[in-house]
N, C-alpha and C positions, 0 to 999 in steps of 0.2 A: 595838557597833553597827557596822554597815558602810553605806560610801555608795559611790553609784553616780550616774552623771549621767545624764539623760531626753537621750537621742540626737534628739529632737525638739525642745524648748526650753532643755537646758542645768542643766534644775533640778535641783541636788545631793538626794538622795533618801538619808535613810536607814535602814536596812533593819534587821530584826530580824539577832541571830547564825548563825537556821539558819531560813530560809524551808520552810514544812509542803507535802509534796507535794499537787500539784492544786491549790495558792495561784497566784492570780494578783496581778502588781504592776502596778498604772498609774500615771504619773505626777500625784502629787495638784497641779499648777500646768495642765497642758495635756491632761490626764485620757488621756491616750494609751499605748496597753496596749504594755509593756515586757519582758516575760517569765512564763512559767507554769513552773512547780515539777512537775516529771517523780518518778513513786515509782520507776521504775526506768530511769532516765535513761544509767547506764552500759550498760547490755544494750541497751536500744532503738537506745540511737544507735551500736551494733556492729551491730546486725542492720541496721539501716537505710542504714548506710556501705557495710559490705560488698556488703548487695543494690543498692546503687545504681553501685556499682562494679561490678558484676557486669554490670546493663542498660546501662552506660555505654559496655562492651565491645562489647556489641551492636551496640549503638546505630552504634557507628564503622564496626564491620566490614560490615554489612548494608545491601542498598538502603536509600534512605530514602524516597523517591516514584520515579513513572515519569508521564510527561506524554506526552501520545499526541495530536499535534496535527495536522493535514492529514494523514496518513498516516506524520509522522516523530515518533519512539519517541526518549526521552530516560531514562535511570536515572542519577539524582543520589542518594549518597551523603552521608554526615558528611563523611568526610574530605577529597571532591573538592567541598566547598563553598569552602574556604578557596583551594583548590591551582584553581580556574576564577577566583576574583576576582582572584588574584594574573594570573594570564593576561592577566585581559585590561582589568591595568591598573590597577585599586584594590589596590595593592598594603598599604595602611593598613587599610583594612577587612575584608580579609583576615585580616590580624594579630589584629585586632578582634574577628573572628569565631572565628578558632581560638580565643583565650586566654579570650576568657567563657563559650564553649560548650563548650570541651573540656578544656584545660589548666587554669584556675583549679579547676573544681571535681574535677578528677580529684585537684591537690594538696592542695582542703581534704579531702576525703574521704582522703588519705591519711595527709593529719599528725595528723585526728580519729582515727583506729584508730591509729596510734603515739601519741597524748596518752594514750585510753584501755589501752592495751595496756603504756603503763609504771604506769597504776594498778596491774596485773598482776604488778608488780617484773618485767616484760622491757627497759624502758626508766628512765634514770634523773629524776631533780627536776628536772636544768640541761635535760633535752631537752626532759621536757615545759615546762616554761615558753617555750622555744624554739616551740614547735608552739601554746602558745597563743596568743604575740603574733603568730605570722605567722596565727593563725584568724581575731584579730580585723583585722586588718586585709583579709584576703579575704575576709570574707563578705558585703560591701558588693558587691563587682564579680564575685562567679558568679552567674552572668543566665541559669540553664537556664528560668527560668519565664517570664524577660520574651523569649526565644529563643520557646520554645512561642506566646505569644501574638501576635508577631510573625509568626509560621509560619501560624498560621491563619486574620490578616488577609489574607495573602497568597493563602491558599486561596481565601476568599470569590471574590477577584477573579480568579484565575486557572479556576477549577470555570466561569466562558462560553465560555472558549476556548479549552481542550482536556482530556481527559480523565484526570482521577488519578487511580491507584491509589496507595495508599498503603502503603511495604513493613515489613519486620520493624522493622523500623533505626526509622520514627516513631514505634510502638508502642512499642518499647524506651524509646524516648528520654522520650516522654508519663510514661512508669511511670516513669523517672530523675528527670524533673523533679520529680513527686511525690513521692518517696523522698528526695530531695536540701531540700525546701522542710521538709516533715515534722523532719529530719536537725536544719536550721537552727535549727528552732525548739526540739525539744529540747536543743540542746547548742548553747544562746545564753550570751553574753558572762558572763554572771552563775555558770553552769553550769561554762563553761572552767575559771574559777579556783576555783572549789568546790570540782573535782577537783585542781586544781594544788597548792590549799592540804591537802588530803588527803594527797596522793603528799609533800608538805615536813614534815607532822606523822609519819609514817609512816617516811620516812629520817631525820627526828634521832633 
């Protein structure tokens, strides 16, 4: 048996030795849903990394809106979001904003295709263990989804007083968030060491 603690209540839970895909676990103390059992959980969450790295590229290089107010024309980008706060002065929030919306999930998407990629014997045991302790602890603070929702409280209020278009770069970024939360959920904590403990029976 294996156990695992309910990131909600703390309640140590445990687990058959090989959970059946499309099983889901909840925690039997605070009944709060814990993870779902993927049947092809290594391939998914490769397709799903790489194409979110892919929109992710997008996402930076490409407008992201254009605001058209009294006659003056504004195009804000990803990148000049971080580099306008530091401007003019929220130098913190800047920080803020680059590392949840940009850096944190460009590194988890990256050590996830090196974790899975030493399934592969391209990578060895000691890295992936490495790549899964730094997953679990990032996957709390990449905030591409609570970024989106953010963005489009913003909209609401801003769509009285000047007109948006919206460019390649938000679209990208909507399909990232999506690809990145999807990502999370198939290659959650449970999942990480599934495959770690795999990649360790596999090199003895």
């Amino acid at each position: 048996m294996e156990r695992i603690a309910c990131r909600h209540c703390d309640n140590l839970i445990e687990l058959p030795k090989r959970v059946q895909p499309k099983q889901q676990v909840y925690c039997p103390r605070c009944h709060s849903f814990l993870f779902e059992q993927h049947r092809f959980g290594t391939q998914q969450s490769l397709a799903y990394s790489i194409s979110a790295l892919i929109l992710l590229l997008i996402a930076i290089w490409f407008p992201f809106l254009t605001l058209d107010a009294s006659g003056q024309t504004r195009t804000i980008s990803l990148s000049e979001a971080s580099l306008d706060l530091y401007l003019q002065g929220f130098w913190f929030l800047a920080i803020l904003v680059l590392m949840f919306i940009i850096v944190v999930p460009v590194l988890y998407l990256s050590l996830l295709t090196v974790l899975l990629m030493a399934r592969k014997r391209v990578f060895s045991y000691r890295v992936a263990v490495r790549c899964a302790k730094a997953l679990s602890y990032m996957t709390p603070w990449a905030m591409a989804d609570v970024f989106i929702v953010g963005v489009l409280v913003a909209l609401i209020k801003v769509i009285e007083l000047a007109d948006i278009i919206l460019g390649t770069s938000f679209w990208a970024y909507m399909a990232f968030a999506i690809m990145f939360v999807i990502t999370t959920q198939i290659a959650n904590c449970y999942q990480l060491w599934t495959w770690v403990e795999e990649i360790k029976l596999r090199d003895s």
